[in-house]
mmJSON file of the N, C-alpha and C atoms, coordinates in Angstrom:
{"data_MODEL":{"atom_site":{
"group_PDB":["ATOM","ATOM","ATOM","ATOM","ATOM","ATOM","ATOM","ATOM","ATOM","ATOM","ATOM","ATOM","ATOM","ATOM","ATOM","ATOM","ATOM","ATOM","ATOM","ATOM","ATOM","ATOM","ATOM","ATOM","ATOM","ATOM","ATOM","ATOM","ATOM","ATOM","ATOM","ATOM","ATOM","ATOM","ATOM","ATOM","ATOM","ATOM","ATOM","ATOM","ATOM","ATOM","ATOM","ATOM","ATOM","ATOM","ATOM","ATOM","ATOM","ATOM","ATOM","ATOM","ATOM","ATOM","ATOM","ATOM","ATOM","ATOM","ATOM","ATOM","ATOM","ATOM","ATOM","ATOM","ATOM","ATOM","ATOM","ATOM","ATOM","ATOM","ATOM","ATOM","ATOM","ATOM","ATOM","ATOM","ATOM","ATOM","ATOM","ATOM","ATOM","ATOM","ATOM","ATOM","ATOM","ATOM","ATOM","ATOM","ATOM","ATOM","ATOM","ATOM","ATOM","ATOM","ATOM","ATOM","ATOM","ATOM","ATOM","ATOM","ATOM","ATOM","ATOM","ATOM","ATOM","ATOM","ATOM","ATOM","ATOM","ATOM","ATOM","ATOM","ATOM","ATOM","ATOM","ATOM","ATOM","ATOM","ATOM","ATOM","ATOM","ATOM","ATOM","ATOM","ATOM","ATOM","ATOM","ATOM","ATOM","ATOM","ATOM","ATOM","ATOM","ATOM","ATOM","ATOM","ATOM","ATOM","ATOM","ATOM","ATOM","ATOM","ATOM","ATOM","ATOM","ATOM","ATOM","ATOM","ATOM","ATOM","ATOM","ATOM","ATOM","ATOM","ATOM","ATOM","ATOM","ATOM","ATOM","ATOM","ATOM","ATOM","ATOM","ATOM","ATOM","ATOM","ATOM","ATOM","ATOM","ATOM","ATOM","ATOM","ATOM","ATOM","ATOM","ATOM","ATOM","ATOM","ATOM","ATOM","ATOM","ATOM","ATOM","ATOM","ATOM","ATOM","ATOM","ATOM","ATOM","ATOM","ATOM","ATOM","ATOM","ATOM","ATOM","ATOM","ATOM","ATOM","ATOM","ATOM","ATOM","ATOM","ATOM","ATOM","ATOM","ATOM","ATOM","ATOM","ATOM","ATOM","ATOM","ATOM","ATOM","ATOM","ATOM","ATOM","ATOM","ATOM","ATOM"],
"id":[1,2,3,4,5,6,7,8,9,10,11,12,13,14,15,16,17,18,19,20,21,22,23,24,25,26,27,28,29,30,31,32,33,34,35,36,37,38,39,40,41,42,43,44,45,46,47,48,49,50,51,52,53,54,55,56,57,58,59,60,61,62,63,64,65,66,67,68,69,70,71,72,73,74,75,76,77,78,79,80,81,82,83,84,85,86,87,88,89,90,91,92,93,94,95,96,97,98,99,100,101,102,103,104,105,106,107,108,109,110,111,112,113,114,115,116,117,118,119,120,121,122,123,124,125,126,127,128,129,130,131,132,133,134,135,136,137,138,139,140,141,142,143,144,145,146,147,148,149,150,151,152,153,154,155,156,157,158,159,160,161,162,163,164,165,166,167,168,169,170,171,172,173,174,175,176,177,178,179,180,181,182,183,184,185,186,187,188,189,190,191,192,193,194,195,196,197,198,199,200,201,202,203,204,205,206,207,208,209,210,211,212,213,214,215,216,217,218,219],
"type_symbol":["N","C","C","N","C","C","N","C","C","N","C","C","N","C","C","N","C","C","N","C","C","N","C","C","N","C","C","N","C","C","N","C","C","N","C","C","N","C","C","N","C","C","N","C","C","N","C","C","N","C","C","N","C","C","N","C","C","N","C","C","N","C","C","N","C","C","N","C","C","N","C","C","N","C","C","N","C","C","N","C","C","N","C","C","N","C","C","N","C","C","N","C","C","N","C","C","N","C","C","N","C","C","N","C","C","N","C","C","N","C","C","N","C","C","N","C","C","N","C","C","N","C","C","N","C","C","N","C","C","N","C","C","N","C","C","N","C","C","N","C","C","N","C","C","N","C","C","N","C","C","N","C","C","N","C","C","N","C","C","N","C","C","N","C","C","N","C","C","N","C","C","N","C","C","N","C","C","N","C","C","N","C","C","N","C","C","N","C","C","N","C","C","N","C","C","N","C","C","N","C","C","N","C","C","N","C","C","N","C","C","N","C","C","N","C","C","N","C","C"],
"label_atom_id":["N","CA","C","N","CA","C","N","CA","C","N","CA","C","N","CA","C","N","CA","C","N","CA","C","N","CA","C","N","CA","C","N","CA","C","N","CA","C","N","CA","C","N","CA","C","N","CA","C","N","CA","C","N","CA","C","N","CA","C","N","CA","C","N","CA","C","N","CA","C","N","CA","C","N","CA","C","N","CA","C","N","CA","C","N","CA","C","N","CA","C","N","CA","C","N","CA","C","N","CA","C","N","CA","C","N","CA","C","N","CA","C","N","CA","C","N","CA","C","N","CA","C","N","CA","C","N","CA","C","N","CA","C","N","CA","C","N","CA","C","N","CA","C","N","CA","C","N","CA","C","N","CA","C","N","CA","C","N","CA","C","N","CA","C","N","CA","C","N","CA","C","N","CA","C","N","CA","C","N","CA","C","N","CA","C","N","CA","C","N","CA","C","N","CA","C","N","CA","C","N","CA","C","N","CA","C","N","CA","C","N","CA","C","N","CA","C","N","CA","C","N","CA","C","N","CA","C","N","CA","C","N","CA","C","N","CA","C","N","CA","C","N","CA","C","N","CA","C","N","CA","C","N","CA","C"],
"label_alt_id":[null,null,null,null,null,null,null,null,null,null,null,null,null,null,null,null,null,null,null,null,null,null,null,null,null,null,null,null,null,null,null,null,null,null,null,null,null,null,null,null,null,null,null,null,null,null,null,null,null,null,null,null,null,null,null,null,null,null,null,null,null,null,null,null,null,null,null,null,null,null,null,null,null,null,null,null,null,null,null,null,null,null,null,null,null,null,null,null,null,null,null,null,null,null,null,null,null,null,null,null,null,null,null,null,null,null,null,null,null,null,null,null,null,null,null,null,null,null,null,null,null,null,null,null,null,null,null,null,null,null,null,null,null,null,null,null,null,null,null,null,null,null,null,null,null,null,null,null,null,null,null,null,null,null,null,null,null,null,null,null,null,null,null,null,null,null,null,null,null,null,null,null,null,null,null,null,null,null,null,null,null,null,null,null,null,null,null,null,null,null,null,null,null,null,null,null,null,null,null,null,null,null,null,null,null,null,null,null,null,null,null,null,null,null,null,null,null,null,null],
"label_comp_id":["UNK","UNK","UNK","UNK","UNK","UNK","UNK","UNK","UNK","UNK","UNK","UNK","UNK","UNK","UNK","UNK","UNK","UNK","UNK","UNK","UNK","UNK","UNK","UNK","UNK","UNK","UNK","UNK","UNK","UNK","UNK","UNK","UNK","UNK","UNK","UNK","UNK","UNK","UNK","UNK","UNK","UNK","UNK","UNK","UNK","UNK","UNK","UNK","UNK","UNK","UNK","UNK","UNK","UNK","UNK","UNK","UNK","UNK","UNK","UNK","UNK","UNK","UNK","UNK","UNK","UNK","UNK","UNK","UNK","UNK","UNK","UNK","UNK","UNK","UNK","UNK","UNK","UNK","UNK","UNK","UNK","UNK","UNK","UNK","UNK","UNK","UNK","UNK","UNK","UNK","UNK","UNK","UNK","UNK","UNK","UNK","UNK","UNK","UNK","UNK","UNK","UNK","UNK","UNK","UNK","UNK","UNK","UNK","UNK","UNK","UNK","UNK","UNK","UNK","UNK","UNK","UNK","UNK","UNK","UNK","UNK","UNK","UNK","UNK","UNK","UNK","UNK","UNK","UNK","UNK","UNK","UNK","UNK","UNK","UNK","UNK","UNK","UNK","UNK","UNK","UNK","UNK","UNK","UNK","UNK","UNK","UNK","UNK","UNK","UNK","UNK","UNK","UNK","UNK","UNK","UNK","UNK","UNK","UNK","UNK","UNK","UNK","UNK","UNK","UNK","UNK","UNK","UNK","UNK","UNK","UNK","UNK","UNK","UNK","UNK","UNK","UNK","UNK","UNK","UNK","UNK","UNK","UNK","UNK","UNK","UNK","UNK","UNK","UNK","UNK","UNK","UNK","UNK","UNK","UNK","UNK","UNK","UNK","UNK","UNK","UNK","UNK","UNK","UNK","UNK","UNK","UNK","UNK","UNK","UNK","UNK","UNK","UNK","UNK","UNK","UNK","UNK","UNK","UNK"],
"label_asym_id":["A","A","A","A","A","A","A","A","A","A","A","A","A","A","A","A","A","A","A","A","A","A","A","A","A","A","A","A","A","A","A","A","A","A","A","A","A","A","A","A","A","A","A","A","A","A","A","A","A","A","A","A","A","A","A","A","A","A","A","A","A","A","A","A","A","A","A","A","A","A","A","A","A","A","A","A","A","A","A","A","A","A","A","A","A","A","A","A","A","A","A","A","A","A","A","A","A","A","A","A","A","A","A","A","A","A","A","A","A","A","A","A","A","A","A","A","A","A","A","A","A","A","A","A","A","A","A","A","A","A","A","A","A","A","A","A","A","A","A","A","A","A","A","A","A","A","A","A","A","A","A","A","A","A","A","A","A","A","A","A","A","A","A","A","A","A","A","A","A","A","A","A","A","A","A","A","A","A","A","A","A","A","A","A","A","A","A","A","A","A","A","A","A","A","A","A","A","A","A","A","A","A","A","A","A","A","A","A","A","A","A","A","A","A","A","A","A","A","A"],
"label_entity_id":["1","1","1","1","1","1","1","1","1","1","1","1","1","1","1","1","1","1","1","1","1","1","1","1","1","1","1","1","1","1","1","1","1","1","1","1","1","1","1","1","1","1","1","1","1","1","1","1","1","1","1","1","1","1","1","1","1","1","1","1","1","1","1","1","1","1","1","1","1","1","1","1","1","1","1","1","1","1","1","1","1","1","1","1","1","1","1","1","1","1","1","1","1","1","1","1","1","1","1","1","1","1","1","1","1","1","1","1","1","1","1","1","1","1","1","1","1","1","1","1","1","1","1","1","1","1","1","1","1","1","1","1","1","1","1","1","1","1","1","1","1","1","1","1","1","1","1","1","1","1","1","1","1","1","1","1","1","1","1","1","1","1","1","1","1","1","1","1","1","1","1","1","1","1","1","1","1","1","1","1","1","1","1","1","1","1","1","1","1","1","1","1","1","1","1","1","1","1","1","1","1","1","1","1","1","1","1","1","1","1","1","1","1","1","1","1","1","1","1"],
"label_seq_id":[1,1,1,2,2,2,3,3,3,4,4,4,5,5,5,6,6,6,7,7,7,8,8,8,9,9,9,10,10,10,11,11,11,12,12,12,13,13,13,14,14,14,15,15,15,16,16,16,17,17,17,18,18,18,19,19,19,20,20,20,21,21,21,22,22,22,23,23,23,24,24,24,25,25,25,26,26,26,27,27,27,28,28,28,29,29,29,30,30,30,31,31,31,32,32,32,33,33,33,34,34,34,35,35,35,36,36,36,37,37,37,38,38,38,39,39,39,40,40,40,41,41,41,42,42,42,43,43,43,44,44,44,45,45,45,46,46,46,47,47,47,48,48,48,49,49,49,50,50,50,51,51,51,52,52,52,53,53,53,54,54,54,55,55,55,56,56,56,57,57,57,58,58,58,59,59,59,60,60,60,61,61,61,62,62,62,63,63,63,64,64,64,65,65,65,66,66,66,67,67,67,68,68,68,69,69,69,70,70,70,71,71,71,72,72,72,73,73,73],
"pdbx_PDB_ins_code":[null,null,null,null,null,null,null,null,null,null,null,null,null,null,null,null,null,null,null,null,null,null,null,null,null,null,null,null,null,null,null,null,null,null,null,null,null,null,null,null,null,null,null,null,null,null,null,null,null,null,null,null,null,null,null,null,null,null,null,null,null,null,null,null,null,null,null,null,null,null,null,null,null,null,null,null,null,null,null,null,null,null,null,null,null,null,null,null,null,null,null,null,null,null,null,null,null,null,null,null,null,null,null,null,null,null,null,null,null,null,null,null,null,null,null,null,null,null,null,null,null,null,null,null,null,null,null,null,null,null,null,null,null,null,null,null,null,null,null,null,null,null,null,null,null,null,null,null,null,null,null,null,null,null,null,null,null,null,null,null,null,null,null,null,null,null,null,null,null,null,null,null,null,null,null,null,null,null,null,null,null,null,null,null,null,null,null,null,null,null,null,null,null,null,null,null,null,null,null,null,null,null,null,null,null,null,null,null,null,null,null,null,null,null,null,null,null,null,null],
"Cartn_x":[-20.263,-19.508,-18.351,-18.379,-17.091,-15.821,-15.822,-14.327,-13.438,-12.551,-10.722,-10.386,-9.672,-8.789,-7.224,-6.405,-4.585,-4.499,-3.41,-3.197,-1.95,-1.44,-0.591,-0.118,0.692,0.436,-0.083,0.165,-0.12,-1.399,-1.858,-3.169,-3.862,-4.788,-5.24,-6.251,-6.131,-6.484,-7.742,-8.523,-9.982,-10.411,-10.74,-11.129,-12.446,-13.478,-15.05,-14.514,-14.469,-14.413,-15.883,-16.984,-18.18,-18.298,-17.384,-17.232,-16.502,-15.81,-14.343,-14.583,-14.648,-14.742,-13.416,-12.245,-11.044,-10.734,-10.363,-9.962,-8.29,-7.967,-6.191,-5.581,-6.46,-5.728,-4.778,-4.882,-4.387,-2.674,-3.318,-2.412,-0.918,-1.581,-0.622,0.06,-0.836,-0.389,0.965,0.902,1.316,1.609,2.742,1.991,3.665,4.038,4.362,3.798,2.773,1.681,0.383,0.133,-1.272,-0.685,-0.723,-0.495,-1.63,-2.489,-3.715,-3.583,-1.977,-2.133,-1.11,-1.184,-0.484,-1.624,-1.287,-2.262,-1.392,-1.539,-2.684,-2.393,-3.274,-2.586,-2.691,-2.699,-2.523,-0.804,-0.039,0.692,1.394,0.851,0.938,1.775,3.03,4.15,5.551,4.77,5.434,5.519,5.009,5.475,4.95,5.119,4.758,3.357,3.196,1.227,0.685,1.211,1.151,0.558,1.929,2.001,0.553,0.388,-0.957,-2.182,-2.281,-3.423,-3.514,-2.613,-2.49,-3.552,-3.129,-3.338,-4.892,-5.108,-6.712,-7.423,-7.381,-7.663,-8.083,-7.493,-7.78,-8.979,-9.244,-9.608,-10.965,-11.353,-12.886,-14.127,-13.825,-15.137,-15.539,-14.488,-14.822,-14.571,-13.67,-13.852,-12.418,-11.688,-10.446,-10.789,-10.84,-10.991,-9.576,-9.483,-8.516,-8.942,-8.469,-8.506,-7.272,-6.688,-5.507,-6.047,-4.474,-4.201,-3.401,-4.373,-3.516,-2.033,-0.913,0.185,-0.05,0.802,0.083,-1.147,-1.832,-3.153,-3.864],
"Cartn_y":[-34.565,-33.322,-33.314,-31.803,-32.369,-31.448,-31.008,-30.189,-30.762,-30.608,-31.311,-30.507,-31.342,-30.957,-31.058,-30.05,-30.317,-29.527,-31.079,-30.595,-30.297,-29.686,-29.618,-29.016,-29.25,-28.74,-27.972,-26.786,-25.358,-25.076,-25.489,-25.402,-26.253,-26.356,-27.115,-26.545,-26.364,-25.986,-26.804,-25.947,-26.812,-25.833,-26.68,-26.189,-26.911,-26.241,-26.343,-25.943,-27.315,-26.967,-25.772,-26.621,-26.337,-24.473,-23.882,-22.637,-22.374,-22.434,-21.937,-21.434,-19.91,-19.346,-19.561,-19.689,-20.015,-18.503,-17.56,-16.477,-16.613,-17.619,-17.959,-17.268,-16.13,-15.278,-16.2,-17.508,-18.374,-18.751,-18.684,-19.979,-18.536,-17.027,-16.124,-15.432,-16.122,-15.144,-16.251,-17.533,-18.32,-19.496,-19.631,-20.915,-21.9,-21.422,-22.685,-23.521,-23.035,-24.214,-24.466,-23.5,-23.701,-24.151,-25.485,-26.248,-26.837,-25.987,-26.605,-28.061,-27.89,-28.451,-29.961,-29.961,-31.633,-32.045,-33.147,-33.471,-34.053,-34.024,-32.648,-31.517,-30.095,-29.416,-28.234,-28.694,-27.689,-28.735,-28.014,-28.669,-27.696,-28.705,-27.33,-27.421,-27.52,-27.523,-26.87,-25.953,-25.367,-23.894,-22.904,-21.8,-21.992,-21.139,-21.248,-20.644,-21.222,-21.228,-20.029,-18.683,-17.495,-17.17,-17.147,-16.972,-17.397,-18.879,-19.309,-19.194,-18.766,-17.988,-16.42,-15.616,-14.895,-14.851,-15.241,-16.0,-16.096,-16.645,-17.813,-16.365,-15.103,-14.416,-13.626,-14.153,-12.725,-13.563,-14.765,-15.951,-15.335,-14.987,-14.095,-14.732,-16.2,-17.048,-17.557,-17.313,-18.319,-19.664,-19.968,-21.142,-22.405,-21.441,-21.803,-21.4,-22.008,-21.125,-22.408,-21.899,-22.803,-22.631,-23.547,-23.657,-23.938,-23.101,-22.651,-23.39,-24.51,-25.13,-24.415,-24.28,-24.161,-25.033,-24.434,-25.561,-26.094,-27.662,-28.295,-29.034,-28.347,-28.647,-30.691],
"Cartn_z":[-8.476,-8.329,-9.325,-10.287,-10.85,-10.463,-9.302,-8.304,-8.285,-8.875,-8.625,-7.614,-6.531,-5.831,-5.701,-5.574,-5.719,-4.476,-3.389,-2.196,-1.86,-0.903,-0.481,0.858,1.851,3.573,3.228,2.654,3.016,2.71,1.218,0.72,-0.189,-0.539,-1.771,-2.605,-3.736,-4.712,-5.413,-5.375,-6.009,-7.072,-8.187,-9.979,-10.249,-10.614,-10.82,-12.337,-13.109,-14.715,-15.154,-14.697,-14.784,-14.767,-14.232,-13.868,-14.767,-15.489,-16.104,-17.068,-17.333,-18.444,-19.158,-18.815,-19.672,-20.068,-19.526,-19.424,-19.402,-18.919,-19.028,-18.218,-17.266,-16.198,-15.254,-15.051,-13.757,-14.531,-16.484,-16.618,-17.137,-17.587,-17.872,-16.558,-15.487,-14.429,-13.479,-13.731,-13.325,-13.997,-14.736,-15.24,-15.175,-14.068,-13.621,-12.712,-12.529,-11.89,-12.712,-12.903,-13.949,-15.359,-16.104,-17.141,-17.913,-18.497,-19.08,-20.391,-21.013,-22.118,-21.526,-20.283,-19.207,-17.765,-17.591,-16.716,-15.691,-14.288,-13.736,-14.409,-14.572,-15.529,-13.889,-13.005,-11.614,-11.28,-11.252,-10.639,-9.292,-8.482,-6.437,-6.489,-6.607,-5.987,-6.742,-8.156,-9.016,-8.494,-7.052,-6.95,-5.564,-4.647,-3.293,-3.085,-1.562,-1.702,-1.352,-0.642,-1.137,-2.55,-3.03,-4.733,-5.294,-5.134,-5.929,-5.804,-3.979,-3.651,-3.813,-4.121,-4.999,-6.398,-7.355,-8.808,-8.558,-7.578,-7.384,-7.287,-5.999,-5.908,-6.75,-8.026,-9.395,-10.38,-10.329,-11.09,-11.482,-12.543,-12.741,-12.466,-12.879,-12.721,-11.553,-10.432,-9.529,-9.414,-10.939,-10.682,-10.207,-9.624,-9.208,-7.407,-6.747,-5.47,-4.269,-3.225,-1.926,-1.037,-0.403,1.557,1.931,2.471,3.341,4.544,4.824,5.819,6.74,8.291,9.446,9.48,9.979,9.781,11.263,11.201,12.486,12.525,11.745,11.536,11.18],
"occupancy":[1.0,1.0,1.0,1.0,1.0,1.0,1.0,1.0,1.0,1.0,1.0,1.0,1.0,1.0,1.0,1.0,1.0,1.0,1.0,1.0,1.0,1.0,1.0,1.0,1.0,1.0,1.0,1.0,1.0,1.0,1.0,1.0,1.0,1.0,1.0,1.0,1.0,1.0,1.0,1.0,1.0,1.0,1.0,1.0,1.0,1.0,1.0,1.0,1.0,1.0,1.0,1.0,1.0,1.0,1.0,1.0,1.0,1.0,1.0,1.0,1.0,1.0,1.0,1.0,1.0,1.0,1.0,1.0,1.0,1.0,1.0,1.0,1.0,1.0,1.0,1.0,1.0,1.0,1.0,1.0,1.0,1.0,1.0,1.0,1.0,1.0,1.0,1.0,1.0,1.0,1.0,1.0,1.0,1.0,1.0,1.0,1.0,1.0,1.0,1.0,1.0,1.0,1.0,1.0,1.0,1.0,1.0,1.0,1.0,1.0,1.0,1.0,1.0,1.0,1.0,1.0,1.0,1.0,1.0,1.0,1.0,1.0,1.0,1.0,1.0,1.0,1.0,1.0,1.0,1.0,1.0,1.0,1.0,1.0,1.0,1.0,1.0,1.0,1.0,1.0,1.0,1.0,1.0,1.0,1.0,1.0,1.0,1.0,1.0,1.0,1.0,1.0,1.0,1.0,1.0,1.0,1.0,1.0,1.0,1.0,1.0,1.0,1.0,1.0,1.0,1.0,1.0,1.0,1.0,1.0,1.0,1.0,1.0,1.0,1.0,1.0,1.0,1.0,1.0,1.0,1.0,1.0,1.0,1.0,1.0,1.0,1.0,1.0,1.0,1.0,1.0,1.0,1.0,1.0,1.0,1.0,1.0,1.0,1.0,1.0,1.0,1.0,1.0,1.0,1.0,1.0,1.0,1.0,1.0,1.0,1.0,1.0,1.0,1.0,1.0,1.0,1.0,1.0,1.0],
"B_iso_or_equiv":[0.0,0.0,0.0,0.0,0.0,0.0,0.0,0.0,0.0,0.0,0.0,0.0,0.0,0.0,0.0,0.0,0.0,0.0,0.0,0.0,0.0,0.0,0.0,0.0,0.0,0.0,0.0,0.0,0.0,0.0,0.0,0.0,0.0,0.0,0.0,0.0,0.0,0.0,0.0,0.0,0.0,0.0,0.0,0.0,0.0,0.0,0.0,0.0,0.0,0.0,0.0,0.0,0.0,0.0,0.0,0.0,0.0,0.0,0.0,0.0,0.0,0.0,0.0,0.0,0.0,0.0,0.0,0.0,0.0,0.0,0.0,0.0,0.0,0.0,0.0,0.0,0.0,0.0,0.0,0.0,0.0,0.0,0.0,0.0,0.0,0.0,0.0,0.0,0.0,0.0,0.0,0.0,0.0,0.0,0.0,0.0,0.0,0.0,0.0,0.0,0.0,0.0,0.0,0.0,0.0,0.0,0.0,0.0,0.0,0.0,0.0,0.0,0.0,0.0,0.0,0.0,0.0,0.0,0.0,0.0,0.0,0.0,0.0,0.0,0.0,0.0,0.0,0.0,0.0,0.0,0.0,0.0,0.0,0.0,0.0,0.0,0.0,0.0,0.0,0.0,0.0,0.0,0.0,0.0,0.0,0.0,0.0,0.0,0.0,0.0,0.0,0.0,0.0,0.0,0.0,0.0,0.0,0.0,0.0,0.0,0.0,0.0,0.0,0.0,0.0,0.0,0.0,0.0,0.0,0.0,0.0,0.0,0.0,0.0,0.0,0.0,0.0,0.0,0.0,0.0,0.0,0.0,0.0,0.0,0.0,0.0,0.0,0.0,0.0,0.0,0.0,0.0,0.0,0.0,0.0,0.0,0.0,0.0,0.0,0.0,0.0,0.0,0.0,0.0,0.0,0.0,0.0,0.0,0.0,0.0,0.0,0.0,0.0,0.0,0.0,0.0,0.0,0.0,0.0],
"pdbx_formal_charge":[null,null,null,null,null,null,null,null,null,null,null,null,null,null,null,null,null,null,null,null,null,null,null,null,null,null,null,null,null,null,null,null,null,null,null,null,null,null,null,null,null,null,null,null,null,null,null,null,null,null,null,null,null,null,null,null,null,null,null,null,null,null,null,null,null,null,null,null,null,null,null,null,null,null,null,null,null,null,null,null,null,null,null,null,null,null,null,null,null,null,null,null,null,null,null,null,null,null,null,null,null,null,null,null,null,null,null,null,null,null,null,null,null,null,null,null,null,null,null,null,null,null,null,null,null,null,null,null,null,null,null,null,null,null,null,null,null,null,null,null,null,null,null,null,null,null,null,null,null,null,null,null,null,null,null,null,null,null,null,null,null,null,null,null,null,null,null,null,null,null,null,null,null,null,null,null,null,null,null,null,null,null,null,null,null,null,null,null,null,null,null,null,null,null,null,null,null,null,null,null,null,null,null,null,null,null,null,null,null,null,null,null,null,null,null,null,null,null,null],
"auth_seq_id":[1,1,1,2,2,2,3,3,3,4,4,4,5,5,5,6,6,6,7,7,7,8,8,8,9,9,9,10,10,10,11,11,11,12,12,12,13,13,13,14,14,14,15,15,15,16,16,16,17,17,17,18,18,18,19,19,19,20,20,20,21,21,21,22,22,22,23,23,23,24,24,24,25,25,25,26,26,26,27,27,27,28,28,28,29,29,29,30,30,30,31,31,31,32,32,32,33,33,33,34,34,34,35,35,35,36,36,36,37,37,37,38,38,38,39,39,39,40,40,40,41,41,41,42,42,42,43,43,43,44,44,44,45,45,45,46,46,46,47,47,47,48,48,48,49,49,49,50,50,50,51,51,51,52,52,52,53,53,53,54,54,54,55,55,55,56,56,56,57,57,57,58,58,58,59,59,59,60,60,60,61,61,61,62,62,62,63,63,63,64,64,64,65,65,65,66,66,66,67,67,67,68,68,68,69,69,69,70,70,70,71,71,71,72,72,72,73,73,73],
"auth_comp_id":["UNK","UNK","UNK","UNK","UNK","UNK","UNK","UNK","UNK","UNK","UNK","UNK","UNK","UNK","UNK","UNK","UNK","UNK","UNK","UNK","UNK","UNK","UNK","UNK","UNK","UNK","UNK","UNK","UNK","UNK","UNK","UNK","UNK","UNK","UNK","UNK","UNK","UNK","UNK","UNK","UNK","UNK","UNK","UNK","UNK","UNK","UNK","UNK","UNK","UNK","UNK","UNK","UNK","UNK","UNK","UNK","UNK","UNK","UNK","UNK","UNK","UNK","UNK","UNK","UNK","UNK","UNK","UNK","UNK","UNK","UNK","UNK","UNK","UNK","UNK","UNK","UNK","UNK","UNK","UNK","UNK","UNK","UNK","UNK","UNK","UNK","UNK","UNK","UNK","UNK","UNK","UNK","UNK","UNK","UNK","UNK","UNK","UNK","UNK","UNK","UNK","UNK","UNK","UNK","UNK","UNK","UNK","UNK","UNK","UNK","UNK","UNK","UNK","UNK","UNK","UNK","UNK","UNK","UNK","UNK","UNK","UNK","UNK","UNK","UNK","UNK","UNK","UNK","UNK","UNK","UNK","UNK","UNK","UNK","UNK","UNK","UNK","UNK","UNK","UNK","UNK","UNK","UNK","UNK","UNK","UNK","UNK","UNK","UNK","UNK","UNK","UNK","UNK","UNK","UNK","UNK","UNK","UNK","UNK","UNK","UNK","UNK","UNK","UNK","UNK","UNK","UNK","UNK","UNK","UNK","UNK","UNK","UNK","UNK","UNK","UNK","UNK","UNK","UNK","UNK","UNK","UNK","UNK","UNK","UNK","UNK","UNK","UNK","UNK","UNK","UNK","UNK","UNK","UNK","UNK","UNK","UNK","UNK","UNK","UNK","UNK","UNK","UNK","UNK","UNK","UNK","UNK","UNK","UNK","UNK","UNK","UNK","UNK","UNK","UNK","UNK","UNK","UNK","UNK"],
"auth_asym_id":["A","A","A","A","A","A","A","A","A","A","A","A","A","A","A","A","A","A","A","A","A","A","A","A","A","A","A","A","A","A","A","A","A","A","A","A","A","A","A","A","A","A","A","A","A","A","A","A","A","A","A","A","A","A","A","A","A","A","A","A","A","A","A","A","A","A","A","A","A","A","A","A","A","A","A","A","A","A","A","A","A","A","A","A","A","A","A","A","A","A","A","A","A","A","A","A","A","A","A","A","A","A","A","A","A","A","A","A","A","A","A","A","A","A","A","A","A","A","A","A","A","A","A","A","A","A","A","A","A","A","A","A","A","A","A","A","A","A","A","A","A","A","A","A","A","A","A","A","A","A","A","A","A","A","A","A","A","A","A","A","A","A","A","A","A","A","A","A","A","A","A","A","A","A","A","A","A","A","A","A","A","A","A","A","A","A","A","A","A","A","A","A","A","A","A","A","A","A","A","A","A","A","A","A","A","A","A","A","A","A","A","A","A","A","A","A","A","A","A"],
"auth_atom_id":["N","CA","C","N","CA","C","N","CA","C","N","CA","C","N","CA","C","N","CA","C","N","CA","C","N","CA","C","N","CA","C","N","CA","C","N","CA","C","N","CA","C","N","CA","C","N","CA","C","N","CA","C","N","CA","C","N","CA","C","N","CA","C","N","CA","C","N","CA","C","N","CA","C","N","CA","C","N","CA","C","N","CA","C","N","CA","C","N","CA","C","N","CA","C","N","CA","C","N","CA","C","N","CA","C","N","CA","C","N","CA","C","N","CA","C","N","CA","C","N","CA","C","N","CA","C","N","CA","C","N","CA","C","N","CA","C","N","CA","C","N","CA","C","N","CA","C","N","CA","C","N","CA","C","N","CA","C","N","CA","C","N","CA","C","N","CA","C","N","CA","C","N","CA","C","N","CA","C","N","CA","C","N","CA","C","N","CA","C","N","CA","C","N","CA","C","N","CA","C","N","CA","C","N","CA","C","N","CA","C","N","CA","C","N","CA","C","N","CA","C","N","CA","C","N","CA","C","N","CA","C","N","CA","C","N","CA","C","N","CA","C","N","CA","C","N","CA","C","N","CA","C","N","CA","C"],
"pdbx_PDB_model_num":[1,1,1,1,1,1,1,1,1,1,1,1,1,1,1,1,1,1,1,1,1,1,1,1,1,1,1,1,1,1,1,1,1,1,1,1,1,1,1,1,1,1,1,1,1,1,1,1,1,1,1,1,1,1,1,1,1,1,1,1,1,1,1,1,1,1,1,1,1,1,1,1,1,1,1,1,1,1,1,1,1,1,1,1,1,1,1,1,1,1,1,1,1,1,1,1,1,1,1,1,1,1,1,1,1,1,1,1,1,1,1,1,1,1,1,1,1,1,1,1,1,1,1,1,1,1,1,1,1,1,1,1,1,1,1,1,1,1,1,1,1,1,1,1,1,1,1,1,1,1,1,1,1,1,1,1,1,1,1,1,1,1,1,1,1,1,1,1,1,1,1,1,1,1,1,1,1,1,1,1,1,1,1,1,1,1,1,1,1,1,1,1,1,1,1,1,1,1,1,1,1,1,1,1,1,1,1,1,1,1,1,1,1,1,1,1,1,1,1]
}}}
C-alpha cells in the first residue's frame, strides 16, 4: 500500500501518491500545512482540522482524503 497517513486527535490525513494528479489545489489553498518541497510535506498541525478538511474536500483526484476522530474517542 502506498497511503501516508498524518494524525492528529481530531483527524488524520491520508495521501494515495498513486492518485495525485498534482493540481497544487491542497498546497495554494493551504499551505501552511500542505509543504510538498519538506518532509513530511503534510504538516497536521499547521491550521485547524476544520480548515484542512475543508482543503481535502476540494482535492480533484481523490487523492488526499480523512477520517475525523470522534473526541473521546
Amino acid at each position: 500500500m502506498t497511503e501516508h497517513d498524518y494524525t492528529r486527535p481530531e483527524v488524520t490525513v491520508h495521501w494515495d501518491p498513486t492518485k495525485c494528479i498534482h493540481s497544487a489545489h491542497c498546497v495554494r489553498s493551504l499551505p501552511a500545512v500542505f509543504q510538498p518541497m519538506t518532509r513530511p510535506w503534510v504538516k497536521i498541525h499547521g491550521a485547524d482540522a476544520e480548515r484542512i478538511m475543508q482543503v481535502i474536500d476540494g482535492c480533484p483526484s481523490g487523492a488526499l482524503r480523512y477520517t475525523r476522530h470522534e473526541p473521546g474517542a
